[in-house]
C-alpha positions in Angstrom: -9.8 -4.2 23.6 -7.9 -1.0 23.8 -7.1 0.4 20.3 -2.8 1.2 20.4 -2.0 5.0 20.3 0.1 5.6 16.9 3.4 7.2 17.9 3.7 10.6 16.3 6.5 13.3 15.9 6.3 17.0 14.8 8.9 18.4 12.6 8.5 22.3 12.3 7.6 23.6 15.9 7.0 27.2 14.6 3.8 29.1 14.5 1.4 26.9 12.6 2.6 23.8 15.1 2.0 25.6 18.1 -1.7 27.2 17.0 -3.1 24.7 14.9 -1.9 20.7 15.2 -0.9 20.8 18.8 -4.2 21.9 20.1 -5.5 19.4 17.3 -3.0 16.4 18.3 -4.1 17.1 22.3 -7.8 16.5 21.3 -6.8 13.0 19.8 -4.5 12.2 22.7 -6.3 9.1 23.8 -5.4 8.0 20.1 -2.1 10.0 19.6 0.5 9.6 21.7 3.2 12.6 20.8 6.5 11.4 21.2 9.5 13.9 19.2 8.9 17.8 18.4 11.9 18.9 15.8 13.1 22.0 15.0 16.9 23.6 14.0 15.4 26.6 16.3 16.4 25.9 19.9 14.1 29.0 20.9 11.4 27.5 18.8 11.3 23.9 19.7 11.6 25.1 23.8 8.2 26.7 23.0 6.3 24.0 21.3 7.7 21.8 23.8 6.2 23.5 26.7 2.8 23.2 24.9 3.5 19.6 24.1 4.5 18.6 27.4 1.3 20.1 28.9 -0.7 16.5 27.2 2.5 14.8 26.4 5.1 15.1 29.5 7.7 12.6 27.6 8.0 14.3 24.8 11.4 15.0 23.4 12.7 17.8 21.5 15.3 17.4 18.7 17.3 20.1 16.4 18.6 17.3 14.0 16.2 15.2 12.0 18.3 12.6 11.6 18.5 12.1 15.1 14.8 12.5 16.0 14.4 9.8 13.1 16.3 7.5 14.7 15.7 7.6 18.3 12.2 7.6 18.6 10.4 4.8 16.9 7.5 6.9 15.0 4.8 5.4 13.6 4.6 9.2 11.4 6.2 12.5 11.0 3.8 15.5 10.6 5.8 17.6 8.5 5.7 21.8 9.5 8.6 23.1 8.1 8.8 25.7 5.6 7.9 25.2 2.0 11.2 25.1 0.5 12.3 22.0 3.0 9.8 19.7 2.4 11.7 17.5 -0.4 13.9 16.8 2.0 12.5 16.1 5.0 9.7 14.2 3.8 12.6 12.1 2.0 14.2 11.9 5.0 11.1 10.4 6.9 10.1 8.2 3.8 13.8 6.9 4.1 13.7 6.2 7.4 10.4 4.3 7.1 7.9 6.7 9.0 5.1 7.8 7.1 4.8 11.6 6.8 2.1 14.0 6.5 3.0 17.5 4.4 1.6 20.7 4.8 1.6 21.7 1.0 3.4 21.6 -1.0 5.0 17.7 -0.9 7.8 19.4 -2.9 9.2 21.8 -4.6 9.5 20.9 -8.1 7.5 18.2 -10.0 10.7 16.0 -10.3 10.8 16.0 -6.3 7.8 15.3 -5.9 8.0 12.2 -8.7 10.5 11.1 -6.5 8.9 11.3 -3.3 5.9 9.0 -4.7 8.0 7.1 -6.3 
C-alpha cells in the first residue's frame, strides 16, 4: 500500500530555505510532496522557486500568506521567516488549520507564545 505524500508549504524562501530545507525536503520527496513557497520578496520567492521546481515542478509561489493559506490545501507550513514574524505567521497557519513547524523562536514574547500553544 503506498504511504500518501503530506502536502507541504514553505514560508520564508530566503537563505536558510534555499541551503538547508529544500535540499532536505528534495531528499524526502517520495514522502513530501512541496506544493506553496511564500515570501513578500518577489526576487526571493523567484529563486527558491527555481530550486523547488527542479523536484517539485507544480509548485506555486505566493507573496501573501493569506492567500498561500487558502489556496493550497497544506497538510503543514514550515515556517522560515525572520524571528520577529513568527507570532504571526505561525498564528496565521494555526488559524487556518495547517500545522506549522518554527525555526526558533515560536514567538516573540512569552505571552505569544502562551497564545500560540494555547
Amino acid at each position: 500500500m503506498a504511504r500518501e505524500r503530506v502536502r507541504v508549504g514553505i514560508v520564508g524562501c530566503g537563505d536558510v530555505a534555499r541551503r538547508r530545507y529544500l535540499p532536505m525536503l528534495a531528499m524526502l520527496a517520495d514522502r513530501v510532496d512541496l506544493v506553496a513557497c511564500c515570501d513578500a520578496s518577489p526576487e526571493g520567492l523567484g529563486r527558491a522557486l527555481a530550486i523547488a521546481r527542479k523536484t517539485w515542478p507544480g509548485v506555486t509561489g505566493y507573496t501573501e500568506l493569506a492567500a498561500c493559506l487558502e489556496a493550497r490545501g497544506l497538510d503543514a507550513m514550515i515556517d522560515l521567516t525572520p524571528a520577529p514574524a513568527h507570532a504571526a505567521v505561525n498564528q496565521a497557519c494555526l488559524d487556518a488549520r495547517v500545522g506549522v513547524y518554527s525555526e526558533k523562536p515560536l514567538a516573540g514574547t512569552l505571552a505569544d507564545a502562551d497564545r500560540l500553544i494555547e
